[in-house]
C-alpha positions in Angstrom: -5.6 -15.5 -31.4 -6.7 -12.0 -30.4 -3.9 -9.2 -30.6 -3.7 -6.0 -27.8 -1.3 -3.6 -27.2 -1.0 -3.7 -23.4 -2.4 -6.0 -20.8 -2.0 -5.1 -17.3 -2.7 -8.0 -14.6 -4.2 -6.8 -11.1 -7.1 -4.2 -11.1 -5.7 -3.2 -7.3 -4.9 0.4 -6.6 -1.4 0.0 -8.7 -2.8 -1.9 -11.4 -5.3 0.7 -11.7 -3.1 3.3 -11.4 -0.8 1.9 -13.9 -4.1 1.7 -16.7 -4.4 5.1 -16.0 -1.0 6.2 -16.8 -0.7 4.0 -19.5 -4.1 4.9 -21.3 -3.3 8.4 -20.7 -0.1 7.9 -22.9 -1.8 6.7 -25.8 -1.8 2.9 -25.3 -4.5 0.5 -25.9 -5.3 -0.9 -22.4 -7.1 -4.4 -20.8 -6.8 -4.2 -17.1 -7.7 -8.4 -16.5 -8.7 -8.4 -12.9 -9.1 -11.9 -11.6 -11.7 -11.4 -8.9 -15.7 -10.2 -9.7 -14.6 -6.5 -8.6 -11.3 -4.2 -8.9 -9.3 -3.9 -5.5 -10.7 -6.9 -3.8 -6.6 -7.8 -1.8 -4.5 -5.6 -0.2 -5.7 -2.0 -1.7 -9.0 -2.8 0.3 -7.8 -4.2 3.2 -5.5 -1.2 5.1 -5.3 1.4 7.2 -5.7 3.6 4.0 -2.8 6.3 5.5 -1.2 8.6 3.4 2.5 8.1 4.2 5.1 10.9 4.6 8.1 8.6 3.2 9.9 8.4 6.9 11.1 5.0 7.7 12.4 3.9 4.1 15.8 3.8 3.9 17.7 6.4 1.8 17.7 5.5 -2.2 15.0 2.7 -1.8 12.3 2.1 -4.3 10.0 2.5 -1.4 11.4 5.8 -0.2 11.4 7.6 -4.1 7.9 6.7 -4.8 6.3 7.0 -1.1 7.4 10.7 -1.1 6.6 11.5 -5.3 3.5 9.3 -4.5 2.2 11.6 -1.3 2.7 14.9 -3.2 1.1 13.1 -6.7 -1.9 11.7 -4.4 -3.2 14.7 -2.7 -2.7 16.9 -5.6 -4.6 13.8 -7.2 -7.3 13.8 -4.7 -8.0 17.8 -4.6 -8.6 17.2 -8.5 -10.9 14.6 -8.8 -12.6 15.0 -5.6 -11.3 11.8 -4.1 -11.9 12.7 0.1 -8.9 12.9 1.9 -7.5 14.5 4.7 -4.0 15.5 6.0 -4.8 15.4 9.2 -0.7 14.1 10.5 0.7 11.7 12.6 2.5 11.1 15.5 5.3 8.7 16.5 5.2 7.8 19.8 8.2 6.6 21.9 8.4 6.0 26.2 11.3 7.5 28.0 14.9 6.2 27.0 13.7 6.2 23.1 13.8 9.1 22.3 17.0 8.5 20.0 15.1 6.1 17.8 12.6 8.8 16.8 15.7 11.2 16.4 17.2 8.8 13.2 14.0 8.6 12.1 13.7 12.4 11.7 17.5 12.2 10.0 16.1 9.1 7.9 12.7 11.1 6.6 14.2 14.3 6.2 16.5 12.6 4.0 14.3 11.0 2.1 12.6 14.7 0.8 10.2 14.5 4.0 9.4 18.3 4.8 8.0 19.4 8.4 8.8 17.0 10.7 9.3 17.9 14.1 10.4 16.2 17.5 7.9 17.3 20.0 8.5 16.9 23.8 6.0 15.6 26.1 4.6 18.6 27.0 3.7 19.6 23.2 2.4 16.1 22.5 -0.1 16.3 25.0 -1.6 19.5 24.2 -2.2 17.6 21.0 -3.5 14.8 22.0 -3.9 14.7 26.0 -5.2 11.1 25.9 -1.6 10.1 25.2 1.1 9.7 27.7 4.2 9.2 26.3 7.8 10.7 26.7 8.3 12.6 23.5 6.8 12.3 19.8 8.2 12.7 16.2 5.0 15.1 14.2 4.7 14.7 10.7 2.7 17.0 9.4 1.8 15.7 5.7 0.4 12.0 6.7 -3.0 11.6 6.4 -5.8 9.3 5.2 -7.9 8.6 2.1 -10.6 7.0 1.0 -9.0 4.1 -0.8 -12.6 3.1 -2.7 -13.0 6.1 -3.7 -9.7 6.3 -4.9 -9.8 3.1 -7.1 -13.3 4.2 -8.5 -11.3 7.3 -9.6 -8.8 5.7 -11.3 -10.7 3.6 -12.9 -12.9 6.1 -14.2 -10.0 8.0 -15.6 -8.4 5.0 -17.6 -11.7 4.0 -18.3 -11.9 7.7 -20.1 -8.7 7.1 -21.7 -10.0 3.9 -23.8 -9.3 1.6 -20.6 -11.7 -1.6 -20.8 -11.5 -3.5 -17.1 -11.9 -7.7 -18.0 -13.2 -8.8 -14.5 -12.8 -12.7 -13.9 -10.7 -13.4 -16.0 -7.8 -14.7 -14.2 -4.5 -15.0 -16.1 -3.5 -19.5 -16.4 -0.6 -19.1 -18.3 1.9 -17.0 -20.7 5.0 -17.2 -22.7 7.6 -14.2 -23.1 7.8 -14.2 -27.1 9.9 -12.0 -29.6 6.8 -9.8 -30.6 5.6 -9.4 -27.0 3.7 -11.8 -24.4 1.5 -14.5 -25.3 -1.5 -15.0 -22.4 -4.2 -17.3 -21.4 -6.7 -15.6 -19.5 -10.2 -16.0 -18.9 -10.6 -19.0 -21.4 -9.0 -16.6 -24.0 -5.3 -16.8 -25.8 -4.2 -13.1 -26.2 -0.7 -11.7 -27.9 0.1 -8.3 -25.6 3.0 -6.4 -27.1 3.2 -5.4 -23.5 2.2 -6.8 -19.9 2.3 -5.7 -16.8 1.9 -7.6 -13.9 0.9 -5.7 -10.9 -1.4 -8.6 -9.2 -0.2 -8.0 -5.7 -0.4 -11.0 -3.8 -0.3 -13.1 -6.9 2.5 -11.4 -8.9 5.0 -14.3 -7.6 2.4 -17.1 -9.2 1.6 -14.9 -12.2 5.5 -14.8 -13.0 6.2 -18.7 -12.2 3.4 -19.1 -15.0 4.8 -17.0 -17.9 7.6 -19.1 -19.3 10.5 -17.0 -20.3 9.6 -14.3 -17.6 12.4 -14.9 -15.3 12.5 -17.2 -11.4 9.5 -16.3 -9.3 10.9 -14.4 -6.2 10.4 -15.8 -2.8 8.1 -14.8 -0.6 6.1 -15.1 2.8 2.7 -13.4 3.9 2.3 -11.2 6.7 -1.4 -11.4 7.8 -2.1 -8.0 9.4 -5.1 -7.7 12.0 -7.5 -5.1 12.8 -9.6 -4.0 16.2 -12.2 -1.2 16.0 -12.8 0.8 19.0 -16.3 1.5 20.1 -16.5 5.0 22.0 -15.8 8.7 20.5 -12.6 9.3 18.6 -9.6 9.4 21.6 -7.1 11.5 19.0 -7.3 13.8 15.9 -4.0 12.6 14.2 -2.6 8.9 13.5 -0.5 7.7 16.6 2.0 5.5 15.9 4.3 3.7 18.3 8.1 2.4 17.0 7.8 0.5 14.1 8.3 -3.7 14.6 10.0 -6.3 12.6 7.6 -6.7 9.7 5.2 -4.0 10.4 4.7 -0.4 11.8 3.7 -1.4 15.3 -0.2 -1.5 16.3 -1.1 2.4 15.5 -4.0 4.5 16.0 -6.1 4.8 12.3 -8.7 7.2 12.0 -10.9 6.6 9.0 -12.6 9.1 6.8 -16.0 9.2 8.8 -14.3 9.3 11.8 -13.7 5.6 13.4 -11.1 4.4 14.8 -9.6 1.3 14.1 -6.0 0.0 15.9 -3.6 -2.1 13.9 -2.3 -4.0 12.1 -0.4 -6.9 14.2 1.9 -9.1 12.5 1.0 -12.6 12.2 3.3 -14.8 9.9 0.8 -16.7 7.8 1.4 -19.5 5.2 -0.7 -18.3 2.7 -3.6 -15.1 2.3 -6.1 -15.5 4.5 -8.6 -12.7 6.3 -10.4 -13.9 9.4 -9.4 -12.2 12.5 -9.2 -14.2 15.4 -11.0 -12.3 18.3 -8.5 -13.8 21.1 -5.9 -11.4 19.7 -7.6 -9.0 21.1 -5.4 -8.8 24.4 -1.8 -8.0 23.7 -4.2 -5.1 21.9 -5.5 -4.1 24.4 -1.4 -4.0 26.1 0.2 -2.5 22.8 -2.5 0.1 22.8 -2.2 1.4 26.7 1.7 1.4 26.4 0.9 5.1 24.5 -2.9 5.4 25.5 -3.4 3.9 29.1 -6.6 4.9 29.4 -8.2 2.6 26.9 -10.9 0.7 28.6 -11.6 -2.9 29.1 -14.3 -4.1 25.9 -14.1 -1.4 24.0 -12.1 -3.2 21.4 -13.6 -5.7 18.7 -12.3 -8.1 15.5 -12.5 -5.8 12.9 -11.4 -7.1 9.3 -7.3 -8.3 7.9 -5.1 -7.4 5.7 -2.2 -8.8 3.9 1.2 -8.2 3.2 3.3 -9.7 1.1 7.5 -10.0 2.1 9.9 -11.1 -0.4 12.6 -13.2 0.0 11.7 -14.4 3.1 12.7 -10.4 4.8 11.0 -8.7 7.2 10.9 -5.5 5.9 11.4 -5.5 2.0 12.0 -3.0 -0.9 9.3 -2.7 -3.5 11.1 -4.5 -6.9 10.3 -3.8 -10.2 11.9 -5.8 -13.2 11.4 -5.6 -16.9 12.8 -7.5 -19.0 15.2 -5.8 -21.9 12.4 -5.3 -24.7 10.1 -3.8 -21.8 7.4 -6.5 -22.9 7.2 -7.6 -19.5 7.1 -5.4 -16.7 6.3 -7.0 -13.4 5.9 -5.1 -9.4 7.1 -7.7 -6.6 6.3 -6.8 -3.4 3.7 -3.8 -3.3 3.2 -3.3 -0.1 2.8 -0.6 2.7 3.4 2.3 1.3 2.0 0.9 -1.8 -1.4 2.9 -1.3 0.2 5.8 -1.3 3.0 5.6 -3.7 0.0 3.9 -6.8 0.2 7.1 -8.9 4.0 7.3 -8.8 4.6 3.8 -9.2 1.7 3.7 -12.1 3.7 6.6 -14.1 6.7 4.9 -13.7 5.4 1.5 -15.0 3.8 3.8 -18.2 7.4 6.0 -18.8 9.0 2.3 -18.8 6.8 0.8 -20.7 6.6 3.8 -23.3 10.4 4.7 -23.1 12.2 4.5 -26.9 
């Protein structure tokens, strides 16, 4: 049986992210990626945004490593040339909800989220003067990133670092032992003093196959659909209405060339899937005008999904993160929006863990 030091499990943004850290502090690293390419799941399929850290609650694992994983990424980006662009959002609200956007300004400032501002309607539309809406919370430091690019980066860095990325080889089984983890992957038995299973989607079935590690959690799939508009740009910022149970409400994206895509929609799923139904494209089109009502008729087509993963059979989930008292086992449940954004924070974490005594 082959021996490594540390084995993490996913080649997604966070996996890669976490090879990264960890190679950086001195570890030996396989990153086992069961798919033919890294980031083929969620980290490819989004609206690659750069989240501020506003609608997390106070304290939450999503909250602590959106806002240390915003700062980390663009500082990130500027150094390795990684495009990006803060280019800010805006959340939209009709007249009457204009308290909601208030708590959320209470709930993000909380949370270490500088510069956001509640703008009335006047100020919103000498923004963006497509919109018509009653008022509008700005927040200054979202933007949007080129989520390839990003992954090629990290991988490049761990890589660097001594990093060796195993693609197809898809992890069967494991058993928590006292020296570390034992591992089938690939066709190949493995001894990992540590693992670290960050494979997204598959982290629940990844867990319910390592004996020892602990009861799968529950969990449901949100399948997240996205339209891309044909015609110029209508906005220069993100436009976001109130979030929705499960999501963040259809939003306006704008990606890194310049598209613009709207989504994602929430459709409960029974298990991954990515074809977009084009007949969705109505309550779109009536999502979309109730903050742009000049969006015209067939200017709207199936565009690509995403999707999400919810644990425990909740809507809107914290990220969890268990390891288990030797730290040979570290495993990330439920990595999902802001998960792009919050990789490098959550990848440092996993490493200081993993590293600690």
């Amino acid at each position: 049986m082959d021996r490594a030091d540390c084995v993490v499990i996913g080649a997604g943004v966070i996996g890669l992210a976490a090879a990264r850290a960890l190679a950086r502090a001195g570890r030996e690293v396989i990153l086992a990626e069961a798919e033919a390419a890294i980031g083929q799941g969620t980290s490819s399929r989004n609206s690659e945004v750069i989240h501020a850290g506003i609608y997390y609650p106070q304290d939450s694992l999503k909250a602590r490593f959106c806002v240390a994983g915003r700062r980390a990424l663009y500082a990130y980006c500027a150094g390795a040339g990684v495009p990006c662009r803060r280019i800010g959002k805006l959340i939209v609200v009709a007249r009457g909800q204009e308290a909601a956007i208030d708590a959320l300004a209470v709930r993000g400032t909380a949370n270490g989220v500088e510069g956001l501002r509640r703008l009335p309607r006047a100020e919103v539309l000498a923004l963006e003067p497509e919109l018509d809406v009653a008022a509008a919370l700005l927040s200054p430091d979202s933007g949007i990133v080129d989520s390839h690019a990003l992954m090629l980066a990290l991988l490049a860095d761990a890589e660097e670092a001594g990093a060796v990325l195993a693609l197809r080889t898809p992890v069967t089984r494991g058993r928590l032992t006292e020296d570390g983890v034992m591992l089938e992957a690939g066709g190949h038995r493995l001894m990992a003093r540590t693992v670290v299973n960050a494979a997204g989607l598959s982290a629940h079935r990844v867990a319910a196959a390592i004996d020892g590690a602990g009861p799968a959690p529950e969990v449901r799939f949100a399948r997240g659909n996205y339209f891309a508009y044909r015609g110029a740009p209508p906005f220069a910022r993100l436009v976001y209405p109130l979030p929705e149970v499960g999501g963040l409400g259809v939003h306006a994206t704008i990606d890194m060339a310049g598209r613009v895509r709207f989504g994602p929609d929430v459709e409960w799923i029974s298990a991954p899937g990515y074809d977009v139904d084009p007949g969705r494209a109505a309550p779109f089109y009536a999502a979309i005008r109730s903050y742009w009502p000049g969006l015209p008729d067939d200017t709207l087509h199936a565009d690509y999904a995403g999707v999400r993963v919810k644990l425990g059979g909740h809507a809107s989930p914290d990220f969890r993160i268990d390891a288990d008292a030797g730290r040979r086992l570290i495993q990330l449940f439920g990595i999902e929006s802001p998960g792009l954004t919050a990789s490098l924070a959550l990848g440092a974490h996993v490493a200081e863990r993993a590293c600690a005594g």
